[in-house]
C-alpha positions as a printed NumPy array, in Angstrom:
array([[ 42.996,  11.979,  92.137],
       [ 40.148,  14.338,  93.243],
       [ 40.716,  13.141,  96.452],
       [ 43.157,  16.152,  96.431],
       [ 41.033,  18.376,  96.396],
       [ 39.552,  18.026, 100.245],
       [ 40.179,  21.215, 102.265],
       [ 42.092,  21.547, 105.536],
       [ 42.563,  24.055, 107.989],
       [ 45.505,  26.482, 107.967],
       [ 45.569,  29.991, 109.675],
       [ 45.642,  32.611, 106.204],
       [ 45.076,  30.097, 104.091],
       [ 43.759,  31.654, 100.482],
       [ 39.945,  31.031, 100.514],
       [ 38.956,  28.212,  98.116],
       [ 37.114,  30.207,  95.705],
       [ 40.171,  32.76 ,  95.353],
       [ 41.944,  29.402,  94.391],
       [ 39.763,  28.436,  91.511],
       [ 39.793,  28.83 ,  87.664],
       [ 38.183,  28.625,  84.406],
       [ 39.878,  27.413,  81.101],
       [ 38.747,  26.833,  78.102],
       [ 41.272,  25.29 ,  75.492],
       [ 41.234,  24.251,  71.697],
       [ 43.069,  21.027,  70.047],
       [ 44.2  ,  20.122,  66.9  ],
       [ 46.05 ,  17.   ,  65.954],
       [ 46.663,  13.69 ,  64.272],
       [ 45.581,  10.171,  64.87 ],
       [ 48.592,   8.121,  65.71 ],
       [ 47.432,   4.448,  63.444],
       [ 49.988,   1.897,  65.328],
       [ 47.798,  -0.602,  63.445],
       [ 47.573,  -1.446,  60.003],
       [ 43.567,  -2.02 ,  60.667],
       [ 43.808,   1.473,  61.835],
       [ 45.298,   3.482,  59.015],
       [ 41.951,   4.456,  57.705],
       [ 41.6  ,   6.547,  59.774],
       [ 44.468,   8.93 ,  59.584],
       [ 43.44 ,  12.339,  59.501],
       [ 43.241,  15.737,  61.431],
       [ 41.187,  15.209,  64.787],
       [ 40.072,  18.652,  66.384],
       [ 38.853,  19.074,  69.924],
       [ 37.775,  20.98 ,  72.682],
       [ 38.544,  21.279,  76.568],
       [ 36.945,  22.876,  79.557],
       [ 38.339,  22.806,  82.549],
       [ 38.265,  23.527,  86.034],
       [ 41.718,  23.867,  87.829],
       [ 42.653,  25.044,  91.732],
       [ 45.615,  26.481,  92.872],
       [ 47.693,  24.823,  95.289],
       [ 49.609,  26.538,  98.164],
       [ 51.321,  24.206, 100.477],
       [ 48.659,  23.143, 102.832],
       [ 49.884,  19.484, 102.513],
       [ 53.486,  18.743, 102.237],
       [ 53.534,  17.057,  98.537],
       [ 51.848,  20.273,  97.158],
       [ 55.259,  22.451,  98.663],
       [ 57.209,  19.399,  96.817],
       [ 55.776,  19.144,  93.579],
       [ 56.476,  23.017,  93.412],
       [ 52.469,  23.799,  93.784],
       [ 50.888,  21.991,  91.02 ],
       [ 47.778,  22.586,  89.421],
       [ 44.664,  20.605,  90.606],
       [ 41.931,  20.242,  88.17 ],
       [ 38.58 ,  18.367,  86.51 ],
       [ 38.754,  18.612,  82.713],
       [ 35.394,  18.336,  80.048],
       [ 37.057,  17.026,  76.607],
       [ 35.318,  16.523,  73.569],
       [ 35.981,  15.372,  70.049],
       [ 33.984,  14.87 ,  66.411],
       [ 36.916,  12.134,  66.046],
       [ 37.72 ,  13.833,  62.496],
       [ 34.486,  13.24 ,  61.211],
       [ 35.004,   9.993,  60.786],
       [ 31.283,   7.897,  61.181],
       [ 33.113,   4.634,  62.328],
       [ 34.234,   6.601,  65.164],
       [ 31.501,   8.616,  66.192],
       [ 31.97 ,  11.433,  68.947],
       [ 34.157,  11.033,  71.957],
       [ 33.858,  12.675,  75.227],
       [ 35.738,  12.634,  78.128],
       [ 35.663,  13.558,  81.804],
       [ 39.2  ,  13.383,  84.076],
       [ 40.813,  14.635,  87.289],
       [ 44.316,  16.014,  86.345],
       [ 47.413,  17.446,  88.378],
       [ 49.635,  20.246,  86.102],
       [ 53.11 ,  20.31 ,  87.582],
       [ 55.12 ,  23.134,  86.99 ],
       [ 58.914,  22.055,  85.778],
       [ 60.368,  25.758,  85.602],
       [ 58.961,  28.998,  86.172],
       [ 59.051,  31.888,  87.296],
       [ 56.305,  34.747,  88.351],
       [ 55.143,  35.137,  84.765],
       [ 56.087,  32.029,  83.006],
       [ 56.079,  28.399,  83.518],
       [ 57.07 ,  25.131,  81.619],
       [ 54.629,  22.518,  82.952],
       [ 53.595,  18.764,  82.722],
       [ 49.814,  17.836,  82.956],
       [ 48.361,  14.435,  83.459],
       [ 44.83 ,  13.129,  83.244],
       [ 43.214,  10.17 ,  84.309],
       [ 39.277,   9.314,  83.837],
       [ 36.683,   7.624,  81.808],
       [ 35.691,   8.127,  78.015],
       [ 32.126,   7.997,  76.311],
       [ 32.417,   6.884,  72.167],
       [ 29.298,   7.034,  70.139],
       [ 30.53 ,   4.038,  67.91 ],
       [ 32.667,   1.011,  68.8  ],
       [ 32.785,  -2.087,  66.967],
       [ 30.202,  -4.79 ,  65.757],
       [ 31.12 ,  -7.57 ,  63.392],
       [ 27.889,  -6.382,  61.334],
       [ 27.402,  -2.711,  61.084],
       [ 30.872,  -1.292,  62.349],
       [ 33.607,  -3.694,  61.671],
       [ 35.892,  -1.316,  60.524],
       [ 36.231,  -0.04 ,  64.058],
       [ 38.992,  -2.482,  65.249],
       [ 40.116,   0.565,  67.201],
       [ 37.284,   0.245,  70.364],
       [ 35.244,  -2.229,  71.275],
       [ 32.83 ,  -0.455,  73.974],
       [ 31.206,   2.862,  74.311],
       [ 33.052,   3.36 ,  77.83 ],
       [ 36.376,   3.482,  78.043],
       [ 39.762,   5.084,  79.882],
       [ 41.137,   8.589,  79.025],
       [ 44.493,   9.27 ,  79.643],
       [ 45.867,  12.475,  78.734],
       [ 49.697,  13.457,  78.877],
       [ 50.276,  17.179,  77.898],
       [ 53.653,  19.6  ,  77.892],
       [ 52.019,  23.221,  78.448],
       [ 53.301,  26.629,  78.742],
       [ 52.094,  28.662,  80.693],
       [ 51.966,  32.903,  80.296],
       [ 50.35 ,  35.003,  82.917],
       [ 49.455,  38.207,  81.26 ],
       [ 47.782,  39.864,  84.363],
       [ 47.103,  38.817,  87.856],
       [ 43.984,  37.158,  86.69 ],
       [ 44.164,  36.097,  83.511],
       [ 47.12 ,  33.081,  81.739],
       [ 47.338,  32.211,  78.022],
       [ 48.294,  28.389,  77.469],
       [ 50.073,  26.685,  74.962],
       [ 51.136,  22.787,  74.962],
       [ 51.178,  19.66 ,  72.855],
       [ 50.681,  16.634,  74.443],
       [ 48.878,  12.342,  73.731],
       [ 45.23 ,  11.615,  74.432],
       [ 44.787,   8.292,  74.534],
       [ 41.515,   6.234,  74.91 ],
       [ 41.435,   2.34 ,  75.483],
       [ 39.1  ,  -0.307,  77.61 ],
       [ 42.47 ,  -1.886,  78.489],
       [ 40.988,  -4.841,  76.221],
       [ 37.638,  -5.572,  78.539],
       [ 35.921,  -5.56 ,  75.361],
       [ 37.782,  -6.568,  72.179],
       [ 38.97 ,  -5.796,  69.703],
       [ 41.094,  -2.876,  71.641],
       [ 43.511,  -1.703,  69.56 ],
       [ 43.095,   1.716,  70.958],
       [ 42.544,   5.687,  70.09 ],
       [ 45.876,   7.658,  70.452],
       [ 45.686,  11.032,  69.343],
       [ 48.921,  14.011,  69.241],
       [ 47.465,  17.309,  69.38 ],
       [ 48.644,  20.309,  69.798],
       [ 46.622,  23.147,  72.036],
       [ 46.164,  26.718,  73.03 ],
       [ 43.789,  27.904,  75.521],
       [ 43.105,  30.642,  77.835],
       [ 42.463,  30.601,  82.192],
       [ 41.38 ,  32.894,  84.563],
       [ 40.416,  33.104,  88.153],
       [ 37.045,  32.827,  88.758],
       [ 37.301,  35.465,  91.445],
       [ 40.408,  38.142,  92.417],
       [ 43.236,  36.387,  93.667],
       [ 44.147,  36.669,  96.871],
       [ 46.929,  37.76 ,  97.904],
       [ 48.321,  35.399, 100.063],
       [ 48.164,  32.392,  97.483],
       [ 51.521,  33.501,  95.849],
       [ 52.932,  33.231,  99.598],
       [ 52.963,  29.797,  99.937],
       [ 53.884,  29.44 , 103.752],
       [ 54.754,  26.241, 104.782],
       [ 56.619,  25.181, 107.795],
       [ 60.179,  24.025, 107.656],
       [ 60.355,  20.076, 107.102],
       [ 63.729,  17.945, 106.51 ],
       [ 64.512,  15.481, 104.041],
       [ 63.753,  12.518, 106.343],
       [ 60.756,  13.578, 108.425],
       [ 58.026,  11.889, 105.778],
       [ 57.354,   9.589, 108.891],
       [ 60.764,   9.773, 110.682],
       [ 62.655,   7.198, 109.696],
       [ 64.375,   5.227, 106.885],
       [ 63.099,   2.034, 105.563],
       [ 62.356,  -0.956, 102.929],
       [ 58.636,  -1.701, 102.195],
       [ 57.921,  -5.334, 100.683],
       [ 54.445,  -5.196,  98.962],
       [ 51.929,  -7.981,  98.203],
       [ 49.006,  -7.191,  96.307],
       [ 46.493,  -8.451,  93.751],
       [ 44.008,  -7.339,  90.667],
       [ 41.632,  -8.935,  89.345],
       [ 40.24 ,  -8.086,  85.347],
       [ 37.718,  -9.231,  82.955],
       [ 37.892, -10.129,  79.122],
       [ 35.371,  -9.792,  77.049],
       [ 36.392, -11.396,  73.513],
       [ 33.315, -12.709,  72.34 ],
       [ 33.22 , -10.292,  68.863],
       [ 36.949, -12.234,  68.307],
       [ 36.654, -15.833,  70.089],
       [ 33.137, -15.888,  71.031],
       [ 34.145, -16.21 ,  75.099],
       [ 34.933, -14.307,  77.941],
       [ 37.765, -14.661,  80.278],
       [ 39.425, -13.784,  83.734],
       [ 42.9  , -12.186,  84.552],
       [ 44.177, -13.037,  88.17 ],
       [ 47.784, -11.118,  88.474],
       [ 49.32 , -11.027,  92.217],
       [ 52.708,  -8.969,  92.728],
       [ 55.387,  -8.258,  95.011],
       [ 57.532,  -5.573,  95.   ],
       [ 60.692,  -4.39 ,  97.371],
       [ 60.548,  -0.801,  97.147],
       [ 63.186,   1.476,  99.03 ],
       [ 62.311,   5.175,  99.632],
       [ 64.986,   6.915,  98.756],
       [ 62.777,  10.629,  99.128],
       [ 59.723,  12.039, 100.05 ],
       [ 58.583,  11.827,  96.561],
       [ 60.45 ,   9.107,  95.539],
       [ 60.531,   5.267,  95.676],
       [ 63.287,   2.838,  93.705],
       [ 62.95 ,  -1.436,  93.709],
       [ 62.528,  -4.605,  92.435],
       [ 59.545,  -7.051,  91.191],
       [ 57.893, -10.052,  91.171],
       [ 54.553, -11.149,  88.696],
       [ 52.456, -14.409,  88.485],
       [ 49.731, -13.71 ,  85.844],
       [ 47.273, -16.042,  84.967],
       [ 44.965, -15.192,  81.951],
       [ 42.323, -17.56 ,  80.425],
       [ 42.984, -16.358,  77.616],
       [ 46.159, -17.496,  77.172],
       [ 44.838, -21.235,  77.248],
       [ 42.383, -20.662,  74.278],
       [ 45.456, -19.359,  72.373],
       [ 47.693, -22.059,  73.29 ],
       [ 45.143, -24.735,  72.407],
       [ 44.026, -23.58 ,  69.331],
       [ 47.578, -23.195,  68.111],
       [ 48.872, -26.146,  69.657],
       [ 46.096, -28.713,  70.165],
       [ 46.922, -29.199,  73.555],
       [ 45.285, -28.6  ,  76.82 ],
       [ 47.366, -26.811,  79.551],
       [ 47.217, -26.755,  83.032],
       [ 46.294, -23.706,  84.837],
       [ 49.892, -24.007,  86.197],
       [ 51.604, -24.291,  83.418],
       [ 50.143, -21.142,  81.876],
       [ 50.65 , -18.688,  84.69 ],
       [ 53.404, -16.393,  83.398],
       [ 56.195, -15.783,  86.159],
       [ 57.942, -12.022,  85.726],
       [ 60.687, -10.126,  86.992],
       [ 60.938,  -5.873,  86.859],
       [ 62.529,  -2.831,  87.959],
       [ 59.718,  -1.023,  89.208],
       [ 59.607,   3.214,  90.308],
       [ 57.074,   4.813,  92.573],
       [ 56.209,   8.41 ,  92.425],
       [ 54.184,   9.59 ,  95.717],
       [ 51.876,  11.804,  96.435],
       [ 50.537,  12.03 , 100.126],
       [ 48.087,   8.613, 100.193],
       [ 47.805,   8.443,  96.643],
       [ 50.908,   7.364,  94.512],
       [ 51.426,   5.787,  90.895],
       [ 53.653,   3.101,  90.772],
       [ 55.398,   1.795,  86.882],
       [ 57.006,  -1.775,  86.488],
       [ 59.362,  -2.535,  83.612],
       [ 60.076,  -6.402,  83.207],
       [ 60.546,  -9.311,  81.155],
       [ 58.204, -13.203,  81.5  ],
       [ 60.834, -15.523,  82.848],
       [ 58.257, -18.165,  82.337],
       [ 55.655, -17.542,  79.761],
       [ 54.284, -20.254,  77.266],
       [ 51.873, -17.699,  75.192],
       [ 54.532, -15.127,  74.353],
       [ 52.62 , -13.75 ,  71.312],
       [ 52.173, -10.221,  72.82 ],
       [ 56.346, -10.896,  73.29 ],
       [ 58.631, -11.073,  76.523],
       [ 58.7  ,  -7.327,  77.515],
       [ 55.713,  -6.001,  79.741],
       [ 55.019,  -2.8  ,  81.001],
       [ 52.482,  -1.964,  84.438],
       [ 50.788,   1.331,  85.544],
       [ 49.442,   0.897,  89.038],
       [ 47.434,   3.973,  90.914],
       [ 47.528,   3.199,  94.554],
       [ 45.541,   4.209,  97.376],
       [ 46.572,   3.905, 100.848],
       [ 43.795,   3.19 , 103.152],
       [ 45.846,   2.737, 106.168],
       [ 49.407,   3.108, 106.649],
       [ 49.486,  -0.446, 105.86 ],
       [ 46.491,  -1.876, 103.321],
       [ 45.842,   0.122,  99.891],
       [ 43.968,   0.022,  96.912],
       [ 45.003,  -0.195,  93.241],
       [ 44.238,   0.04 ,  90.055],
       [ 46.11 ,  -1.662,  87.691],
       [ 47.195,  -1.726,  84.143],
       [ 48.991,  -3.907,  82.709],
       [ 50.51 ,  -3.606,  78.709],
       [ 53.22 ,  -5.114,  75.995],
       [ 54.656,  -2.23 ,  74.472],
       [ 51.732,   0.409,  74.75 ],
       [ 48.908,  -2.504,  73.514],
       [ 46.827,  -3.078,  76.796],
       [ 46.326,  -6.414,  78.025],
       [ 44.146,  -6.189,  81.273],
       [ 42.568,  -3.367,  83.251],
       [ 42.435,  -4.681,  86.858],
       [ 41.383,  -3.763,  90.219],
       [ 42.162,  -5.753,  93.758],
       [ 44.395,  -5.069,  97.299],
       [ 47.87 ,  -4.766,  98.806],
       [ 49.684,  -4.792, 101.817],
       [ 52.688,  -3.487, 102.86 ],
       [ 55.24 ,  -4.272, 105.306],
       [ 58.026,  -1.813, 106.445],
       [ 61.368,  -2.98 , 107.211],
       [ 63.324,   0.428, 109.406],
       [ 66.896,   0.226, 108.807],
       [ 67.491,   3.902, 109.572],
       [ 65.625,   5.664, 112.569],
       [ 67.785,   8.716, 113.109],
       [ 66.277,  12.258, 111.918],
       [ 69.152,  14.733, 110.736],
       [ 68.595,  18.563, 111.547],
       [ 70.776,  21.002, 110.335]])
C-alpha cells in the first residue's frame, strides 16, 4: 500500500508537502473474547494513534475514482487494558481513508489498515499460558474504522469514528486465537504546511467507462501461496500449507471485478489431526481439500485486494467446518505476473498466512471504446 505514495509529474500539481498532515487520535474500547479461553480478558482497552496522512488529487486515475482518498502511515499503541498476560502492543500500518459522502466541510469515510504488530507477551506453556490469544511477539494489524470527518478551518479537521483492530499471526505460531478490539475514537489533523490552493481542484482529464486499457475482457488466474505452521506449544511440530487457486474474474468496471473459484489446499496439519483422531495414515492426496467460491476484486491501479467466499467440496478434516473465507492483496508486476499475499480463514479464525505468484490470462470479448 505505500507504494501509493510515489510521485508523478503533472503541470499544477499541489506540491507534496502542501499535501501532507499530522493527526493525532485517542481510542477507547472493548476486547471482543470470541473464545471462551479468552474471556479473561474482557475489559476496557485504551489506545493511541499517530498518523501521517497525504492528500490525494487525481494524479492517477483510481485516486479521481475512489473520490480522492486519504493516503497515510499510522503509529498505534496500546497498554492492552493493563492486562500483564498481554503486555503492550504496538503497531505500524499503511492505510487508505475513502471518503463515502461529503461535502466541502464534512465527510463520512471508511479507513483501512494493513501492517505488522509488536506484543510484549505471547504465550508459553510455562510462564504465560493464559495467553491462548497470541502466540508470537510479531504479528498482523488490521484496522477497519468508520470516521467522520469535520473541517473546522482550511487547515485544521476534527475526527470522530469507531471502527475493529484486529491483531493475529494468521496461526504461524499457535495457539492464535487472536486480539480483536472495538474502539471508538476522536482525534484531531492538520496540514503540516498551508494548503495549496489548487489541491481542492482536482483536475483530471476526461476518461470513459471503458478506457482502463481499452477493451472488455475475462481474466482466468492461476496462482499459489505458500505458509508455515508453527504448532509446537500445541502438537510439538511444525507444518507446511501449499494452497494453489484459480479464479475467472470478469471486469465489470474500472474499480470493479465479479467471478468464480477454484482451491486445492494441502495442510500438514490436517494429517496429524486426522491420524490422531482416526488412527489412520492418509495420503497426501487424499487430504488436499478441493473448494469452490464466489470471489470479488476491488482494484486499485497495480495493487488490488481480492475476497473469496466458498465451501470444501472435498475436505476430510472439516473441524474448522465447510465454509472458508480468503483475503488476497495482489501486486501486479507486469500486466501479466503478480504477487500476493494471502489469507486464508473459517469464519474470522485464521488458518494460514501465505505468500507465492500468479498469472493471468486475458480473454477480450469486447474491443470497442464508446464516446459520448
Amino acid at each position: 500500500m505505500v507504494m501509493f505514495l510515489g510521485s508523478f509529474a503533472q503541470p499544477s500539481k499541489p506540491s507534496n508537502r502542501s499535501n501532507l498532515m499530522f493527526g493525532l487520535k485517542a481510542e477507547y474500547g472493548l476486547f471482543m473474547s470470541h473464545h471462551l479461553e479468552l474471556d479473561i480478558f474482557k475489559s476496557h482497552f485504551p489506545a493511541f494513534e499517530i498518523n501521517i496522512e497525504k492528500a490525494t488529487f487525481g494524479k492517477k486515475r483510481w485516486e479521481s475514482e475512489y473520490a480522492y482518498p486519504l493516503i497515510g502511515l499510522n503509529f498505534w499503541y496500546s497498554g492492552m487494558g493493563g492486562f500483564n498476560d498481554l503486555g503492550v502492543a504496538y503497531a505500524l500500518y499503511p492505510s487508505i481513508n475513502f471518503p463515502i459522502v461529503k461535502n466541502d466541510v464534512n465527510s463520512l469515510n471508511f479507513k483501512i489498515g494493513l501492517g505488522l504488530s509488536y506484543i510484549t507477551k505471547k504465550f508459553d506453556r510455562l510462564t504465560n499460558y493464559k495467553n491462548f490469544a497470541i502466540g508470537s511477539h510479531l504479528n498482523i494489524a488490521v484496522s477497519l474504522f468508520a470516521e467522520y470527518r469535520l473541517s473546522i478551518s482550511k487547515m485544521t479537521t476534527l475526527t470522530a469514528g469507531a471502527g475493529l483492530t484486529h491483531f493475529s499471526n494468521g496461526s504461524m505460531k499457535t495457539p492464535n486465537y487472536g486480539i480483536n478490539l472495538f474502539t471508538a475514537s476522536i482525534g484531531i489533523s492538520t496540514y503540516l504546511s498551508k494548503p495549496n490552493k489548487l489541491l481542492s481542484k482536482k483536475v483530471l482529464p476526461e476518461l470513459y467507462t471503458w478506457e482502463f486499457d481499452g477493451r472488455k475482457y475475462l481474466s482466468f488466474e492461476i496462482a499459489s501461496a505458500f505458509a508455515y505452521k508453527d504448532m509446537s506449544e500445541q502438537y510439538g511440530d511444525s507444518f507446511y500449507v501449499f494452497a494453489a487457486f484459480a479464479n475467472l474474474m470478469a471486469r465489470v468496471s474500472y474499480k470493479s471485478k465479479f467471478g468464480i473459484g477454484m482451491d486445492l489446499t494441502y495442510d500438514g496439519s490436517d494429517k496429524m489431526v486426522l491420524e490422531r483422531r482416526n488412527g489412520t495414515f492418509e495420503p497426501n492426496s487424499q487430504i488436499t481439500k478441493i473448494g469452490f467460491s464466489i470471489a470479488y476484486e476491488m482494484v486499485m491501479d497495480r495493487v488490488s485486494f481480492l475476497f473469496n467466499l466458498g465451501a470444501y467440496a472435498k475436505a476430510l478434516d472439516k473441524s474448522e467446518g465447510d465454509i472458508f473465507q480468503r483475503l488476497t492483496l495482489k501486486y501486479m508486476i507486469s500486466n501479466r505476473l503478480f504477487a500476493n499475499m494471502v489469507l486464508s480463514a473459517h469464519l474470522g479464525k485464521a488458518e494460514y498466512v501465505g505468500f507465492g505468484l500468479g498469472y493471468q490470462l486475458r480473454f477480450i470479448y469486447k474491443r470497442e471504446i464508446q464516446h459520448n
